[in-house]
TIKESE-495300 format. One record per atom (N, C-alpha, C, O, CB): residue number from 1; residue in one letter; x, y, z. Coordinates in steps of 0.05 Angstrom, whole numbers. Glycine has a CB too. Example, Ala and Ser with C-alpha at 12.3 -4.5 7.8 and 13.67 -1.06 7.14 Angstrom:
residues 2
1,A,264,-114,156
1,A,246,-90,156
1,A,264,-66,156
1,A,285,-66,169
1,A,226,-89,181
2,S,257,-45,142
2,S,273,-21,143
2,S,258,1,157
2,S,268,23,161
2,S,282,-12,114
***
This chain:
residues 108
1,X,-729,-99,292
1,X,-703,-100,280
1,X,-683,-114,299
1,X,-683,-108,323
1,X,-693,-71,273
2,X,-666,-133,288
2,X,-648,-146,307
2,X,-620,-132,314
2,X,-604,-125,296
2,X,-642,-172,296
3,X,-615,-129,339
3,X,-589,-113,347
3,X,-568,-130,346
3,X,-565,-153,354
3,X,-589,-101,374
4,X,-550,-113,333
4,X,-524,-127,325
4,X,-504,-120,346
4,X,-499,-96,348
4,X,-513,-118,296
5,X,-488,-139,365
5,X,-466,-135,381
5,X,-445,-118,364
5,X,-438,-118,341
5,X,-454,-162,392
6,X,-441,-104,386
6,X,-406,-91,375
6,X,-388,-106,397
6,X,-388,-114,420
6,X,-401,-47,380
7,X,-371,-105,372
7,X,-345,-110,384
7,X,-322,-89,392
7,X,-308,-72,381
7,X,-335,-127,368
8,X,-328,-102,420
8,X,-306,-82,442
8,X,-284,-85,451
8,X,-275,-68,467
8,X,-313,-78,465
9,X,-269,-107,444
9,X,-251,-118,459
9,X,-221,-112,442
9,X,-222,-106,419
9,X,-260,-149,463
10,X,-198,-115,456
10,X,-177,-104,451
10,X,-172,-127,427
10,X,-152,-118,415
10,X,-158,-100,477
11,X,-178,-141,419
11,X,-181,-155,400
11,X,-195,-150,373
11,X,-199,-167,355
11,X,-189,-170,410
12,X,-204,-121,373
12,X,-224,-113,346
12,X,-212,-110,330
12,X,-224,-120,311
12,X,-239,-92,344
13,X,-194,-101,324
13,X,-181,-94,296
13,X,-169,-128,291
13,X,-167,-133,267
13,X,-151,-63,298
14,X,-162,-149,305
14,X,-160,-175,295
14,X,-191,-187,283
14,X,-194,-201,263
14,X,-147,-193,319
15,X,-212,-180,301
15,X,-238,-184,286
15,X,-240,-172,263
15,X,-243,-189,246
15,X,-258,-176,297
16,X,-240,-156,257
16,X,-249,-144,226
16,X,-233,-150,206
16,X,-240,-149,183
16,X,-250,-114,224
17,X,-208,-157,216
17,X,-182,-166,196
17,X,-192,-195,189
17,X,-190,-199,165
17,X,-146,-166,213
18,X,-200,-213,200
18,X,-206,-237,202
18,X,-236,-235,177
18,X,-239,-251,159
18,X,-210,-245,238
19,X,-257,-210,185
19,X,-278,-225,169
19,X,-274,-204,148
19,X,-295,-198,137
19,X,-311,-232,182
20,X,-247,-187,139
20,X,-247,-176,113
20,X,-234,-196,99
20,X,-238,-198,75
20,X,-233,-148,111
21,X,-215,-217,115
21,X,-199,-242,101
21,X,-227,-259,88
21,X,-233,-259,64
21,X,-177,-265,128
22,X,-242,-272,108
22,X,-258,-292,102
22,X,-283,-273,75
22,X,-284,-279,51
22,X,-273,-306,137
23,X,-290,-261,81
23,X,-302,-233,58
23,X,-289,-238,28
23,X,-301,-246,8
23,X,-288,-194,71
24,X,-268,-233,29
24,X,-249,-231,1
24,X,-246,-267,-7
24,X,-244,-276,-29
24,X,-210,-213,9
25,X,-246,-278,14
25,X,-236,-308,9
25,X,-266,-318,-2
25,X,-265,-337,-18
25,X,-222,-328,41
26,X,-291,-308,3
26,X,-320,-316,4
26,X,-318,-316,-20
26,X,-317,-338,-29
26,X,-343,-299,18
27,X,-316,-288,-46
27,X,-323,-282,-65
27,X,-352,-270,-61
27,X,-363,-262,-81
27,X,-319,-301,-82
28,X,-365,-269,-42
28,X,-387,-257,-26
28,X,-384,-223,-33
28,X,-364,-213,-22
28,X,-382,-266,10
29,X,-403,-203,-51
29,X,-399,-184,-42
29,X,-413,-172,-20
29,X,-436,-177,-13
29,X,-399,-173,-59
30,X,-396,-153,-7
30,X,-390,-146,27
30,X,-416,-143,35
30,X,-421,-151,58
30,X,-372,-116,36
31,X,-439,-129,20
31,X,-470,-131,34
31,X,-478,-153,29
31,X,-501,-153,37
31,X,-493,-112,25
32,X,-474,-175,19
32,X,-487,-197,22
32,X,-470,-219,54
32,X,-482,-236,68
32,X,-485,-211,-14
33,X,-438,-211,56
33,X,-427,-229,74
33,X,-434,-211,99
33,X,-431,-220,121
33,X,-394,-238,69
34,X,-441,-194,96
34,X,-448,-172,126
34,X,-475,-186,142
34,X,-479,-192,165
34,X,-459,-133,114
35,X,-492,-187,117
35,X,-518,-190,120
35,X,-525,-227,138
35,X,-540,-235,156
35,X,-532,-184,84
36,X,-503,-243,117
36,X,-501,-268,127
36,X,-488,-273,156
36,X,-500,-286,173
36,X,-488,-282,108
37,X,-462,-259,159
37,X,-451,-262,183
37,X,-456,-242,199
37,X,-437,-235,213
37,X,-428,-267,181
38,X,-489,-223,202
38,X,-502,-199,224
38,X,-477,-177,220
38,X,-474,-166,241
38,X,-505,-210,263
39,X,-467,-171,207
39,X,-451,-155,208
39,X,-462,-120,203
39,X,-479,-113,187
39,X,-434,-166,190
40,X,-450,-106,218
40,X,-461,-75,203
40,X,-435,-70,192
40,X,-412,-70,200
40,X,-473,-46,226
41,X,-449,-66,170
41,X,-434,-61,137
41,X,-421,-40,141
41,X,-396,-42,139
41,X,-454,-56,109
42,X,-436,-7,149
42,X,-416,14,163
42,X,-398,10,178
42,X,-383,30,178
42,X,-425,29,177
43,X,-390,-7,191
43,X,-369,-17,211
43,X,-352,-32,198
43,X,-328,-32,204
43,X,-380,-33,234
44,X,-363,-50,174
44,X,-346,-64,156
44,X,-317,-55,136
44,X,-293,-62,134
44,X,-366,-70,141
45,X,-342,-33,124
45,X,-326,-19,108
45,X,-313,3,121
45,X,-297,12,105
45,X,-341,-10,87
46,X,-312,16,145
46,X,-296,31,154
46,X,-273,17,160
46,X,-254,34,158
46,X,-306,44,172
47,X,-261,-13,170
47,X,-240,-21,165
47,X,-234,-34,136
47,X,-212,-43,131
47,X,-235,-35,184
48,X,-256,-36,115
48,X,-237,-45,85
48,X,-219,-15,82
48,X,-195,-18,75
48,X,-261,-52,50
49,X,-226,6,87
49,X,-228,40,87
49,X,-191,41,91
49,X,-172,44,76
49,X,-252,59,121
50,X,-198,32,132
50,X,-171,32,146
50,X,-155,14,142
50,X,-134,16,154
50,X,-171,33,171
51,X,-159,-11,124
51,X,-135,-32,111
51,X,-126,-12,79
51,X,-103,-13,69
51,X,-153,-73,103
52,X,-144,0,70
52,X,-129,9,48
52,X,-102,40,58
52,X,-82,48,47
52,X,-159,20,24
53,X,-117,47,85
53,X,-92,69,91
53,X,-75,66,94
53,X,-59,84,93
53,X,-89,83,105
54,X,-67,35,104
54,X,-44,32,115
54,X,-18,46,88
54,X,-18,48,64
54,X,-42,-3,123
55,X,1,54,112
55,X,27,65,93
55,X,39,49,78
55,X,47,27,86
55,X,49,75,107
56,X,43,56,53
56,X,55,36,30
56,X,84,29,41
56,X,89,37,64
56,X,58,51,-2
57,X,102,16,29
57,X,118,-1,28
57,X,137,16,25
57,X,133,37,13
57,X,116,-21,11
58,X,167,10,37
58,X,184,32,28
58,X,209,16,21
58,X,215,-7,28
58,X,190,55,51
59,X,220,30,6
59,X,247,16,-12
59,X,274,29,-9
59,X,279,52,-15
59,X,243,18,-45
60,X,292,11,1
60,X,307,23,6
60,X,330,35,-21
60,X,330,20,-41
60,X,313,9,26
61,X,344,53,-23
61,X,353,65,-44
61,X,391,71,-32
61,X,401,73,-10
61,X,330,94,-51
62,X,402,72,-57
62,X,426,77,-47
62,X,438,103,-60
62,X,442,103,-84
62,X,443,52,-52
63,X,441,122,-47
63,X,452,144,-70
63,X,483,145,-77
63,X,494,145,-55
63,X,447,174,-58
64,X,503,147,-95
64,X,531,144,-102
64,X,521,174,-114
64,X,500,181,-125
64,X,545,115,-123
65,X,551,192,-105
65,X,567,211,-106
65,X,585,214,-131
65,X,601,196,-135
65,X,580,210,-85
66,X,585,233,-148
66,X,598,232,-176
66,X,618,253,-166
66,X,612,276,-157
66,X,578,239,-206
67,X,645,240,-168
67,X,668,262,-155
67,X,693,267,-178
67,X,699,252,-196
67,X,685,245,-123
68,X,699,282,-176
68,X,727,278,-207
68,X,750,282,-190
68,X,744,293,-169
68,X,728,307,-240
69,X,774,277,-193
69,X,807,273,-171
69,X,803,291,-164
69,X,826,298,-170
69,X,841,270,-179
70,X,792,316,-154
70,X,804,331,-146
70,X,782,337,-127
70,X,783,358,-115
70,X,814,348,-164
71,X,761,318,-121
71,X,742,325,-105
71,X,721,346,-109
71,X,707,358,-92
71,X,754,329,-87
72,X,722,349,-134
72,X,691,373,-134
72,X,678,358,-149
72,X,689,348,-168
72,X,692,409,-147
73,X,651,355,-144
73,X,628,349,-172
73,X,623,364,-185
73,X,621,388,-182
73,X,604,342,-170
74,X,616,344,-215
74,X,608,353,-237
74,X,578,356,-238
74,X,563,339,-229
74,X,618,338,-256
75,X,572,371,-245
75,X,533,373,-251
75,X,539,353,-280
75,X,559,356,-294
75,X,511,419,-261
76,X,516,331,-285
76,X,513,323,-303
76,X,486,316,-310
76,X,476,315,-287
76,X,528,308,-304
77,X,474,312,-320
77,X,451,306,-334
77,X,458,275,-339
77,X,476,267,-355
77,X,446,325,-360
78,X,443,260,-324
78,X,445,222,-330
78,X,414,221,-345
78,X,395,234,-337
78,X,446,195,-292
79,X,414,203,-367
79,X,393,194,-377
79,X,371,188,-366
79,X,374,173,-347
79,X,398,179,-387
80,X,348,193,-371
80,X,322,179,-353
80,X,317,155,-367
80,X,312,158,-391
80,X,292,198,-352
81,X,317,130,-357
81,X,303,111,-372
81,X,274,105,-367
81,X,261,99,-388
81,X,316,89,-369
82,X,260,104,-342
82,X,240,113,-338
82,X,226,121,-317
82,X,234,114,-294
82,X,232,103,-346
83,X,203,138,-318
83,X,192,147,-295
83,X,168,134,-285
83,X,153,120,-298
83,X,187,171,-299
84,X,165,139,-261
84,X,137,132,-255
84,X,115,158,-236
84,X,122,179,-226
84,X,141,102,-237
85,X,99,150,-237
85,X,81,180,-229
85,X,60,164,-204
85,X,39,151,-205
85,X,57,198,-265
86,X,79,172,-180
86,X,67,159,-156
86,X,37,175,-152
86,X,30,195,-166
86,X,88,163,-127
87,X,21,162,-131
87,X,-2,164,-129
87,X,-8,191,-110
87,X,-32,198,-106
87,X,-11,137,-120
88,X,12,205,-99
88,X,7,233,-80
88,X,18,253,-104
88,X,23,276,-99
88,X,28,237,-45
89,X,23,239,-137
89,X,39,267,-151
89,X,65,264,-160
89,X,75,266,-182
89,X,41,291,-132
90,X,76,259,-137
90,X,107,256,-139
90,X,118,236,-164
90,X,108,213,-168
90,X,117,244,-108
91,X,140,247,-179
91,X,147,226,-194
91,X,176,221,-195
91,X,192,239,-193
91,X,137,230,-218
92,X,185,189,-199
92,X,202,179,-191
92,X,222,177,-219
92,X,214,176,-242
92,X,192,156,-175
93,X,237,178,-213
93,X,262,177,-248
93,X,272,161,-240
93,X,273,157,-216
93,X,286,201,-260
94,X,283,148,-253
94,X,294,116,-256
94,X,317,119,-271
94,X,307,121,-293
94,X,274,95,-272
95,X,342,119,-274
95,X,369,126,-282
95,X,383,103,-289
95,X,397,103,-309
95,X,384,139,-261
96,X,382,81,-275
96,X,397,59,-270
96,X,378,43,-278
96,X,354,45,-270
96,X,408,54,-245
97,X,389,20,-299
97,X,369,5,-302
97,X,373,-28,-290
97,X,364,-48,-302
97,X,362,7,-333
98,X,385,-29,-271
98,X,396,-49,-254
98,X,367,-55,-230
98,X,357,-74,-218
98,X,430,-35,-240
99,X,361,-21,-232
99,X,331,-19,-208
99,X,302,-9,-219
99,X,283,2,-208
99,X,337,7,-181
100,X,305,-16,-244
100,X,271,-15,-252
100,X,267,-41,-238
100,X,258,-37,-216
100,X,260,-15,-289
101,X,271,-67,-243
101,X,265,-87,-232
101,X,254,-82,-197
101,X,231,-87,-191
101,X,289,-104,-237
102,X,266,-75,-185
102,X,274,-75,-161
102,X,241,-58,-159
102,X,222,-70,-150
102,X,308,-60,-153
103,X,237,-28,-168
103,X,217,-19,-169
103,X,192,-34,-173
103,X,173,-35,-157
103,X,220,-4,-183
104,X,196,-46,-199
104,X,157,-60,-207
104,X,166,-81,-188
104,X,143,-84,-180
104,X,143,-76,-248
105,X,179,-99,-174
105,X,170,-114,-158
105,X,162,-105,-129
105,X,146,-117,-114
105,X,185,-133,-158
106,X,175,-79,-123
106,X,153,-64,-97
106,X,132,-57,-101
106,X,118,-61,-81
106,X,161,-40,-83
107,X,116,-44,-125
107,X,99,-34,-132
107,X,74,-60,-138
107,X,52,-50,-141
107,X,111,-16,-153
108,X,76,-85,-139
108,X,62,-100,-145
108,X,46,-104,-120
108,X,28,-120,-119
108,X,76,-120,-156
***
């Protein structure tokens, strides 16, 4: 059986980033580009694994304060126009429809 080098160098996580790019760019599925470029596939897929954890994207939001002259708020009930049902559960209400946009283009 032929032994496959590991890579040790403070440079590894740019290696694996490099042949998950060239991988996806191949159209090669991953046991066939592993196999071509000696790769161990366990080692492969443990960074496709750690590129999918990375933390999602964050948006920034603005909150405005509903005050009446005299300085106390009103509780009100604002319309939902729509929601979305994030991927840990949590779901997001959408009030303003100035930022659905704003939403599906982070979410893409």
């Amino acid at each position: 059986m032929m032994s496959i080098p590991v890579q040790k160098s403070s440079s590894d996580e740019q290696y694996w980033k490099e042949h998950l790019a060239k991988q996806k760019k191949s159209g090669l599925p991953a046991t066939i580009y592993c196999r071509e470029h000696q790769l161990n596939y366990d080692r492969f897929y443990y960074w496709v694994r750690k590129e999918k954890r990375v933390s999602p994207r964050l948006i920034p939001i603005e909150l405005k304060s509903i005050a009446t002259e005299n300085d106390s708020t009103i509780p009100m009930e604002l319309p939902i126009l729509c929601t979305l049902t994030l991927r840990n559960g949590s779901v997001l209400a959408i009030h303003e429809q100035s930022v659905i946009p704003l939403v599906l283009s982070a979410v893409r």
